[in-house]
Structures are given as structure tokens and as C-alpha cells.
N, C-alpha and C positions, 0 to 999 in steps of 0.2 A: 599691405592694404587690409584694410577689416572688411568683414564680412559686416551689411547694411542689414540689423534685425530689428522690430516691428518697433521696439524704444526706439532708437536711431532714425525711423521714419517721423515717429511721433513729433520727435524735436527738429525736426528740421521744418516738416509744414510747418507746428507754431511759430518758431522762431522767425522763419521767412514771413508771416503773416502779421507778426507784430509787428516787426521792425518797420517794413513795407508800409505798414499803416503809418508810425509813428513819423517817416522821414518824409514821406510822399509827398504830405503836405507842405512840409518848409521847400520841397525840391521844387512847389510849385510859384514860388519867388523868382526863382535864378530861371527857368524856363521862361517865364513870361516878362524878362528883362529887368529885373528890379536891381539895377547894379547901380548904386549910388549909396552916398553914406547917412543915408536915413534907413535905410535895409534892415540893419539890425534893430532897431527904432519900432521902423511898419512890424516886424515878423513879432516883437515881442507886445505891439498893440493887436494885433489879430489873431497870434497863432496862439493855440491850446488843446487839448486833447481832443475835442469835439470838430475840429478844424477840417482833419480830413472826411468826418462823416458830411456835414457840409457841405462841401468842395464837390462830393459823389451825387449828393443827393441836388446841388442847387448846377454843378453838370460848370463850375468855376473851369474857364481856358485853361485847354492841357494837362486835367486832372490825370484823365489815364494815360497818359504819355508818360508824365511823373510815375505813378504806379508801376508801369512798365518797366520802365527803369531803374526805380529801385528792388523790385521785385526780381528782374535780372541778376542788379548786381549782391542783392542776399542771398537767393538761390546760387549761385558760384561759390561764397563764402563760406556758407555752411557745408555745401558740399563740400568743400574743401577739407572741412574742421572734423566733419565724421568721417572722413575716410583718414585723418590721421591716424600714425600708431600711436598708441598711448604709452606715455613714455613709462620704460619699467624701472621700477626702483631698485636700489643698486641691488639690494641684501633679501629681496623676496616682500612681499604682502600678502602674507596669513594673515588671517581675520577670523572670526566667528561667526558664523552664517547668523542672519536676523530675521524675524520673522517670515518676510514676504519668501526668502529665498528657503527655508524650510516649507514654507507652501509648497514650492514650486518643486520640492524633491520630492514631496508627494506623501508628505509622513501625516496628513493631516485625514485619516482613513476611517470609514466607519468601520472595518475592518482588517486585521493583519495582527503581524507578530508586537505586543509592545516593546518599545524599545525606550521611553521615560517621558519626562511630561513637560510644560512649560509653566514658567511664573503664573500664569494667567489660569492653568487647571487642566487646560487642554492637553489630552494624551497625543502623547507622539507613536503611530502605528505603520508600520511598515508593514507594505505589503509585495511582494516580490517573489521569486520563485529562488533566489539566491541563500547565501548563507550567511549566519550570525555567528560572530564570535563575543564572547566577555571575559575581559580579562580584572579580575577582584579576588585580590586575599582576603583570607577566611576574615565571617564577622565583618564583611563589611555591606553587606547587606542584598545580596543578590538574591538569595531567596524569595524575600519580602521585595525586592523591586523589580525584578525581572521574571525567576519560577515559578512563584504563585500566581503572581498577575495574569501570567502568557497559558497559566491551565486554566483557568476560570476564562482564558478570552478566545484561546485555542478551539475550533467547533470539530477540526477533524480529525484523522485517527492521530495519535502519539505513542510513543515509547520514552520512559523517562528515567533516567539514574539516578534512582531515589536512593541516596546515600542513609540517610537517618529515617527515611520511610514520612516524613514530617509533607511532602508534597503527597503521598496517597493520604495520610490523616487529614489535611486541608479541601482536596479538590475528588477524590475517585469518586463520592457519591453526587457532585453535584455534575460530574463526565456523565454518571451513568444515568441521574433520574432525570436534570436538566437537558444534558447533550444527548441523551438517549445513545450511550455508545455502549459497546461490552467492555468493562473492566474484568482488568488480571490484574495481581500481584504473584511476582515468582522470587523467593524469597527461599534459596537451597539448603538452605541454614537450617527452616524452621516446617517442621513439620504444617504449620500455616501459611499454605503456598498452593498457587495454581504452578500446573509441574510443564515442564520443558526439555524434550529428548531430542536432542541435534539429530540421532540418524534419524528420528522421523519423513528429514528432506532427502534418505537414501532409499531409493526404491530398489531392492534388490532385483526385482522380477522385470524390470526394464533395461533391457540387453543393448539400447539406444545410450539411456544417460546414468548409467551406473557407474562406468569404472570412470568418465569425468568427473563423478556427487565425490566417489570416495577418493581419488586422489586429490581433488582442493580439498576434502575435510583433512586427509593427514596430513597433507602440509601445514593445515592452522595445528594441528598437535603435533609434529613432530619437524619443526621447519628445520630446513637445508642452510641452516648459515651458523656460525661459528668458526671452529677451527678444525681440522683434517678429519681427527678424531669422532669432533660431535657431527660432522655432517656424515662420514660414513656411517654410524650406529644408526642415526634417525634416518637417512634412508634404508635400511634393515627392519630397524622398528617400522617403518612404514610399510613396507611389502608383506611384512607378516600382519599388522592391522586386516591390509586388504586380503590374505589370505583365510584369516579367522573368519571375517566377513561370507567371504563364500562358502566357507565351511557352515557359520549358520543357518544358510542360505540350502544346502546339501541334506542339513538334518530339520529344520524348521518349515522349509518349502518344501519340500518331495513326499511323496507316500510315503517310500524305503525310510526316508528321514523322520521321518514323524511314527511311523511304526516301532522302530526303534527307540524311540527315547520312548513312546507307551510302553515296549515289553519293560524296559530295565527302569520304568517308574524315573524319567528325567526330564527338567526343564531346562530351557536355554532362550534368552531373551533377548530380543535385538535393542542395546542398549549400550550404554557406554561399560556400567556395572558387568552386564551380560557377557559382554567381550572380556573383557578382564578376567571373569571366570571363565569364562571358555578354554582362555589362553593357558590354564590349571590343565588341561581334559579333564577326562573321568575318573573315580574311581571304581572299576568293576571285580566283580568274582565271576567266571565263566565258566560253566557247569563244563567235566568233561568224563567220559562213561568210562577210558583207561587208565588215564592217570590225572594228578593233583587238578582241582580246578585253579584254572588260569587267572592270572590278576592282570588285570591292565593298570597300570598307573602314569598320569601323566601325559603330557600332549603327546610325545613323540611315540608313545603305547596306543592310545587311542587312536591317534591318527594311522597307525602302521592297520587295526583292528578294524575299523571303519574303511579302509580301502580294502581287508580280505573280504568284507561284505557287502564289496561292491556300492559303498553309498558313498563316496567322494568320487566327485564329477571329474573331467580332464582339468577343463577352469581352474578349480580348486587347488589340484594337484601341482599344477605350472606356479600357481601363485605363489604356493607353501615349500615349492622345492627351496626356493631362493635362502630359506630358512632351516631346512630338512636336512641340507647339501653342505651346512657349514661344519668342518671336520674339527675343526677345534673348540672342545666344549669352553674355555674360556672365553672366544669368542661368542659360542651361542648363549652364555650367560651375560655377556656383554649386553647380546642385543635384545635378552630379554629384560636386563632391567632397562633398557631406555622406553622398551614397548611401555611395561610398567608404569616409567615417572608418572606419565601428565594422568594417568587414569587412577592411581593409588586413590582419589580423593573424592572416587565415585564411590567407593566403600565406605563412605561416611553415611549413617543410618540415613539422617534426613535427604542425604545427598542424592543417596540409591534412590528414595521415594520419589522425590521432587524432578527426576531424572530419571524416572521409568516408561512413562509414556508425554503426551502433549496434552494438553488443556487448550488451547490457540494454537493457530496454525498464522505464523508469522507471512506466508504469503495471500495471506486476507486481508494485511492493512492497508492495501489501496483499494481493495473490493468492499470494504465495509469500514463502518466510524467503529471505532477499538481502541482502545488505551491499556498498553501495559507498563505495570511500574516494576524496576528492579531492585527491590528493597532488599540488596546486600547492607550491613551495617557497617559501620567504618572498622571494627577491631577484625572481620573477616576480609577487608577489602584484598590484603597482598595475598591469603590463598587464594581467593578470587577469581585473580585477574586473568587464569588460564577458560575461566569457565566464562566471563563475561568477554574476553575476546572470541570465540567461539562466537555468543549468542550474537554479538555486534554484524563480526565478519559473516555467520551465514545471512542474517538480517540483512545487507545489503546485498551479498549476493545474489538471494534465493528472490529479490525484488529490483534486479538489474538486468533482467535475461529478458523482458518484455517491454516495448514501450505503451503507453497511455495511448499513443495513437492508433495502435493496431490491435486494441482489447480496450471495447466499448469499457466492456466490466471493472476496468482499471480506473475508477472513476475521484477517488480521493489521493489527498496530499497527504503525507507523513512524518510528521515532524519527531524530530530524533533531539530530545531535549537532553544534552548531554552533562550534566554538572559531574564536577572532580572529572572531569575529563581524561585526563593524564591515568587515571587508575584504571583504566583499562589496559593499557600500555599500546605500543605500536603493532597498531593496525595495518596490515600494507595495503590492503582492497583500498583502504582510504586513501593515503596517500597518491594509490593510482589513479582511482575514480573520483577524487574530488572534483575534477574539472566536469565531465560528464553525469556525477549522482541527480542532480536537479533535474534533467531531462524525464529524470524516473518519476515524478512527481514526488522524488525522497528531497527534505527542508532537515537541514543541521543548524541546532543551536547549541555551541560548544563553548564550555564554560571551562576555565581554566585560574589558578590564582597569581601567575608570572606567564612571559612570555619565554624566560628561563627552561619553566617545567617543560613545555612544547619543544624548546631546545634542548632538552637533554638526551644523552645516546641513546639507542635504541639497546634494550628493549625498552627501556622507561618512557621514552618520548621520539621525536622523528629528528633529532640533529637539528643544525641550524639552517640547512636545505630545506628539509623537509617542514620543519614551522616555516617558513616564507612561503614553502610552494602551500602549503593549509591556508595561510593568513593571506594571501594574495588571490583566494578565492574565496573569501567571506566579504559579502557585499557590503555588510555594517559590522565597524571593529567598535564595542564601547568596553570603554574602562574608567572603572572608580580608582578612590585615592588609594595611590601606591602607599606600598609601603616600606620600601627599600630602593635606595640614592640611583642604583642601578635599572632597576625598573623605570622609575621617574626618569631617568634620562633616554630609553628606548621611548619613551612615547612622547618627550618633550621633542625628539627628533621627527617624530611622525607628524608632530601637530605643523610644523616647520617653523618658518623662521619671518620676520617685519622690518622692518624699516625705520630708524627714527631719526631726527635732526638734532645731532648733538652740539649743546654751543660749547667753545673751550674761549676762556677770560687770562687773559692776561694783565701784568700791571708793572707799571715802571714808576718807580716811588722818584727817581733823579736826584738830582745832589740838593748840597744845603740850600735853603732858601729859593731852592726853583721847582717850579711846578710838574709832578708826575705825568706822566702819559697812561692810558689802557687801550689794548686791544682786544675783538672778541674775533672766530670766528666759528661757522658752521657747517657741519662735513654729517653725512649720510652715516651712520653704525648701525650696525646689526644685532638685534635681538630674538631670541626664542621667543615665539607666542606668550608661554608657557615655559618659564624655566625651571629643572627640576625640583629644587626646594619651594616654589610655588607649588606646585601640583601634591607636591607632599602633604600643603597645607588647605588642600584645598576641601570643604565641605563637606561631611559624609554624607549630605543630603542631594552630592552632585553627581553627575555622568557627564563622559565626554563620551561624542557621537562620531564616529568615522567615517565618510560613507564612498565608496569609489568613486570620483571625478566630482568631488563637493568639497564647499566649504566647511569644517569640523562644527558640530554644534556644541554648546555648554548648555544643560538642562539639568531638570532634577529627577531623581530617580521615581519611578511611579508605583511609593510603598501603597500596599493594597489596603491595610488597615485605618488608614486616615483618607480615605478614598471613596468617596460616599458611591460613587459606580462600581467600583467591587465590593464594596459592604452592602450592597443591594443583594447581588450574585448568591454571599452567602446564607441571606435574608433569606432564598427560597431553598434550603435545605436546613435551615438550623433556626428550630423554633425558638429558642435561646435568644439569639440574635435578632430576631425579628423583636422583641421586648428591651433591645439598649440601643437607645437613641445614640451617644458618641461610644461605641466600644475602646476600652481602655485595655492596654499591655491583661489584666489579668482576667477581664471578658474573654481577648481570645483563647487563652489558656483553658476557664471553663470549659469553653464552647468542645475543646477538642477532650476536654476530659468525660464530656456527657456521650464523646461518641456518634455526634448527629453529621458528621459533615466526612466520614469514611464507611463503605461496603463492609458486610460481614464476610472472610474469607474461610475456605475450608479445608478442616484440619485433617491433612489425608495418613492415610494406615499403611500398612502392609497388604493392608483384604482390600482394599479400595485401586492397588495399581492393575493396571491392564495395557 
């Protein structure tokens, strides 16, 4: 039985109302005995559309008895007719939502994420606390129809994986002068960069959440999975991370600690750089009144040197044994180079800079509107990836431990505009927390150019578990045209599958001189929506819309540059722009060559880190 919804009501009063009208009147023959065979004669000299008003109004014997009657038995009818099930088609009925039903999902918004536009001009705008996924190979336009548009439309804070830096040269000044937000760029490459130190979120002097900060952090540097080998080293390399840890904690935080590195003229920094060196020790000369002065070299000197002076704590001590204690030096070179690997590439000059102290403090972007862009370039991306999963993973982290409900001050949403996705590699916070991140007022928009990439093993991607369990929690899946047979055919399978009435013709030509026969008949077959070599061919100016428990929409992507509402946007930051009525491919090229529409960033030193 169907459930009776507010159309279903609709149709049943008209229908019963028409009908009721239209028969009432002829019913009002046979009630008042007109059986003879003139009947059909009389009813077509008297009766006509106006007959039953008439009948009402002049109050004609047994009008509402008639009424009655037929009003009865239409009411039974049509109840009957709506509560039927409607019969399903053998092979499925996909469609493509139409208009009124893209109302009704609610994408018709002054407000939200865009997601493309319709024939008619009108932006299509989601708004929702869920997630976005886009799946488009390179060059096919998701910059210009999705990136851009969603910075210029986006009001609250963001973090964006600005691959080519091309979204901060487009939108950072109109985030910061229009949306009045704080813009960053961290850019570790280039000495033009707001800088960014992971242990910043390690607070050494809280004896509450310290050795929880540093063991998630070593697990993002030194994770426990592999084979026998790699997981015993990196839990080694991990226990001595945490041990250097307190060790700078011994010499940097205490009196004794801090006296000492003034007499012998030493610095030691809580940083990733910092650590690395540390993990060296010292080189000292130690005055001695009988004989040679003493040389300390090396951590296992220092550290032995620093405990006859009473400046490593028990803490310290316990931490470092695990590493102190190992008798075989092939082993303890073992596990110094794996401490090593992932930090080697904090000794890159810019790298040290960019990664000595913070500029932003990643646990303000729901307390305040903020935009940070991560303008890695593509030729750095695969060193990269250790330092952008890092910024990712403490990013959700260090904004997961609080809800919105219990911290007034938690007042904004955070959109995490992901493009090249996959070049981060496997994230596991994500994988875990996808289901729960939204609660955080944290919004992912995750751009990817196959659904392949997201299938690939880990470390490069999440398996094909793990893309389902992603893609089964993004509220809107869009995808432009594939470009590979295989692609096309994952999402011809998403869009599903129709129904259509095939005829099959037969013919019998029969012998000489006598006349042929034909037959036809017609049987229910099954077609894709969308079959892969369609979708191959389909429009570079299209998007397909996904959206959980809807009909797929076909739209057009919503490029920003022939869009007179985002050519408005950048009308009030680029005085340029404001003097070309239709801007052309090589207006907007000027525009970004004069500089009007990105922030000046600052060029940090070695005198400038603190």
C-alpha cells in the first residue's frame, strides 16, 4: 500500500469533484424514472455542461441524491486507484531529476557550496553540513567550475590545496578585503610563506595531554604498519622521537636546562629541524684542572653528561632507556636512521624557515573566518606528501576533540577544499572520522580525477573499501566527462539503469506466388541511463549531480568567467576588471598579471624565525 502524500490528496478531491459534477446530472434521468427509449434523445436535448449547475441552483427532483451517489461511488474509486502499487518496471526507472524536483532537494539557495548551474542561469547551491566529492581529470575544468567559484562564494573560514597557487592568485584578496577574513599562504618550498610547526599543538608543560599530542604525532611520522621489520624500527624511532622530546623539555624548560645551554653558548628549538638536531647531541670541550679536557660528542656522550649534571629528569630517562639499552650498535643505527627518514627534509633551508615557528594557529578556524592556502607546486608534491599529511591529520584532529555545542566560541564551519586529493596520500583520521567530521562543523570538498586514484593501495589511496566507505559519506557525488572506458563505466553503473519497450519484427516472404505474413512483438529491455561511451562524449560544459536518495541531475558547470555574478565579485577587488564589460580568456590573464586580485605575502629570514 502507498503511503497517501499531499499530490495523492490533491488528485483524489479534484477527480472526485469533477467526475461527481459531470455524471450527477445524467444520473439524474434514471432516478427520476426516465426508462423508455426516448432517454437517450431527452438527455442529449437537455443535457450539457451547465446542466448540473442548473439542476443545483433551480433545486431539479433528487439532484442531491444523484450527487450523493455519484460522489460515493468516485470516492471508493479513486481511493482505490491511489492506494494502488504502481507497477515497477521490469529493469529499473532512472531518470534525471527536472526542475521542480531539483527545487524540492533544495539546491535552489541564496546560500551554500556551488555545485553547477542550469540552462536557465540559475546556480545550483547546496547547502548542507555533509560532504562533496568531484570526480574530473585534469583540464577538465573544475577549477573554473567548481574552485573558484566556491572561494568567491564560500563566507567562512577554508583551507585550500592550492596545487599551482592559481586559487590564492584568483580569490586570497577578495577572502581578505571583501570577506574580511585572515589569509595565509604556507608554501615550505619558498621562502614566501606564512610558516607552520606541527609541535606547536604539543604542549610540553601539560602533564595532562602531552604524552597523548606526542604519541598521535609519531604515529603520523613513523606509522606501525608494514612488514615485521618496518614496524619494529618505527616503533623505536618513535620512542626515541618521545624521548628527545623530553629531553628538550629538560634543557629548554628548567632553570638547570636553560643555564646550561647559556654557559656553553647553545640553542635548541622545539621544532621538527630542532629535533633532528638534537638527535646529533653536542659537541663540547670540558675544561678539566688534571687532566686533558673532556669532549663530549654525540648523543650517547651528551646524554650520559647531562645526567652527571643532574639535568635529565626520571621521565626523560625512562623514555631514552628504550633506546640507550639497545646492545647492538647495528641495531641502534638501524633505528637511528628510520628516526631520521621522515625529518631529513626539515633541513631544507626554506623548509627549516617555514617550519620553525606558526603564523596561524589551526585551532581558530571555527573561532574565527581564516583562509589558509597550501600552495605546494606540483614538481614538489611527492616530497610533500609526508608534510601535508601531517598538516591534514593534525588539522582534523586538533578540531575534533570539541563539539560546536559545548564551546559557544566554536562559532564557524570549515571547509576543507581538497583538490589533487589523492596527493596527500592515506589519511587514516579520515577514513575513521568521515562518518563523525561534520558534527565538528568541519565540510569536505574532495576532488579527485578517477575513482581508481581513491582505490589505489595504501599509502597512495584508501583500497577499494575504503573509497566506498569516503564516497558513501559524500552527500553530492559530481562528475565531468570521463576520460577513460573504465571510469565511464563506474559511474554509468551509479547513474543506473531504464526501461524501454523494444519491438522485434518478423517476416515470412512464403512461397511462389503467395502472399508473406509479418509479425512484431514487444518485450520490456534494459538500458543504462547513460552508457559508457555516452558519458565519454558527453559536453565539457556538463556535470553530472549525485545526491543521496535523489534523482541524478545533468547541469552545466558554473564557469565563473562568463558568469556575470562572479564577474561582479571580482569587479570589487580588481580595478581592471571593473573597466571590461565581457572579459575574454586574455582580460583574465591581465587581471592576474597586474596583481590586483592576491595579498602580498612575507618573505621570511633566518632573523625573522622565533
Amino acid at each position: 500500500m502507498k503511503n497517501i502524500n499531499k499530490g495523492s490528496l490533491l488528485f483524489f478531491v479534484f477527480s472526485v469533484i469533477f467526475f461527481t459534477y459531470l455524471t450527477s446530472g445524467l444520473l439524474i434521468f434514471f432516478l427520476n424514472g426516465y426508462f423508455n427509449l426516448n432517454l437517450f434523445k431527452l438527455i442529449n436535448n437537455n443535457y450539457d455542461l451547465l446542466f448540473t449547475y442548473k439542476a443545483i441552483i433551480n433545486n431539479y427532483p433528487r439532484i442531491w441524491e444523484a450527487i450523493f451517489y455519484s460522489a460515493s461511488f468516485y470516492s471508493v474509486v479513486f481511493f482505490i486507484l491511489i492506494l494502488l502499487p504502481n507497477k515497477k518496471s521490469l529493469h529499473g526507472e532512472a531518470r534525471f531529476a527536472n526542475r521542480n524536483e531539483i527545487k524540492k532537494m533544495g539546491l535552489f539557495q541564496d546560500k551554500g557550496l556551488v555545485v553547477g548551474k542550469l540552462e536557465s542561469g540559475e546556480l545550483l547551491k547546496w547547502k548542507s553540513s555533509e560532504f562533496l566529492a568531484l570526480g574530473a581529470p585534469t583540464r577538465s575544468g573544475k577549477g573554473v567550475g567548481i574552485v573558484i567559484p566556491n572561494l568567491m562564494e564560500w563566507e567562512e573560514s577554508c583551507v585550500v590545496l592550492d596545487i599551482k597557487q592559481e586559487c590564492f592568485d584568483f580569490s586570497s584578496k577578495y577572502r581578505r578585503d571583501i570577506l574580511g577574513q585572515e589569509v595565509y599562504l604556507f608554501n615550505p618550498f619558498d621562502f614566501r610563506t606564512h610558516r607552520y610547526n606541527p609541535l606547536t599543538y604539543i604542549d610540553l608543560e601539560n602533564e595532562t595531554t602531552r604524552d597523548n599530542d606526542l604519541l598521535d604525532f609519531v604515529n603520523l611520522l613513523y606509522p606501525a604498519d608494514g612488514d615485521s621489520t618496518t614496524v619494529f624500527f618505527n616503533q623505536l624511532a618513535q620512542n626515541l622521537f618521545i624521548g628527545l622530546a623530553y629531553l628538550y623539555k629538560d634543557l629548554a624548560l628548567t632553570k638547570n636546562g636553560r643555564e646550561f645551554l647559556e654557559e656553553h653558548n647553545l640553542n635548541v628549538e622545539w621544532s621538527m629541524c630542532g629535533l633532528l638536531n638534537l638527535s646529533a647531541g653536542f659537541d663540547l670541550s670540558i675544561p678539566s684542572e688534571e687532566e686533558e679536557d673532556t669532549k663530549i660528542t654525540g648523543l650517547d656522550d651528551t646524554f650520559e653528561y647531562l645526567e652527571h649534571l643532574e639535568i635529565i629528569s626520571k621521565p626523560t630517562k625512562e623514555k631514552l632507556n628504550s633506546y640507550f639499552t639497545i646492545d647492538s650498535q647495528n641495531t641502534k643505527s638501524g633505528v637511528m636512521s628510520s628516526f631520521n627518514a621522515p625529518l631529513m627534509i626539515y633541513r631544507n633551508q626554506p623548509i627549516t624557515t617555514a617550519t620553525a615557528t606558526s603564523d596561524f594557529d589551526l585551532r581558530d578556524l571555527r573561532k574565527k573566518r581564516m583562509t589558509i592556502f597550501i600552495g605546494i607546486t606540483p614538481d614538489k608534491l611527492a616530497i610533500a606528501r609526508p608534510i601535508l599529511n601531517i598538516f591534514f591529520s593534525q588539522l582534523l584532529s586538533v578540531n575534533t576533540k570539541e563539539l560546536p555545542q559545548k564551546n559557544p566560541d566554536l562559532k564557524y564551519t570549515c571547509l576543507l577544499l581538497l583538490d589533487e586529493f589523492t596527493s596527500i596520500g592515506n589519511m587514516p583520521i579520515l577514513k575513521k572520522g568521515v562518518s563523525y567530521i561534520a558534527s565538528f562543523h568541519l565540510r569536505i570538498l574532495m576532488i579527485f580525477q578517477a575513482i581508481s586514484q581513491l582505490e589505489a593501495r595504501t599509502p597512495d589511496g584508501y583500497d577499494k573499501e575504503g573509497a566506498n566507505t569516503l564516497l558513501q559519506n559524500m552527500g553530492v557525488k559530481i562528475y565531468y566527462t570521463p576520460n577513460e572506458f573504465e571510469e565511464a563505466e563506474k559511474i554509468s553503473k551509479r547513474l543506473g539503469d531504464t526501461t524501454f519497450k523494444a519491438i522485434s519484427k518478423s517476416y515470412n516472404h512464403g512461397k511462389f506466388l503467395e502472399a508473406g505474413s509479418s509479425s512484431h512483438s514487444v518485450s520490456e529491455q534494459k538500458r543504462a541511463l547513460m552508457l559508457p561511451q555516452e558519458l565519454m562524449e558527453l559536453s565539457q560544459s556538463k556535470a553530472l549531480l549525485m545526491m543521496n536518495y535523489q534523482k541524478p541531475i545533468l547541469c552545466n558547470k558554473a564557469f565563473y568567467y562568463n558568469d556575470e555574478y562572479f564577474i561582479n565579485k571580482f569587479r570589487q577587488v580588481s580595478p581592471f576588471m571593473k573597466s571590461i564589460k565581457n572579459p575574454n580568456h586574455k582580460d583574465w590573464e591581465k587581471m592576474l598579471q597586474l596583481n590586483e586580485t592576491n595579498i602580498e605575502i612575507p618573505i621570511q629570514t633566518l632573523n625573522n624565525n622565533s
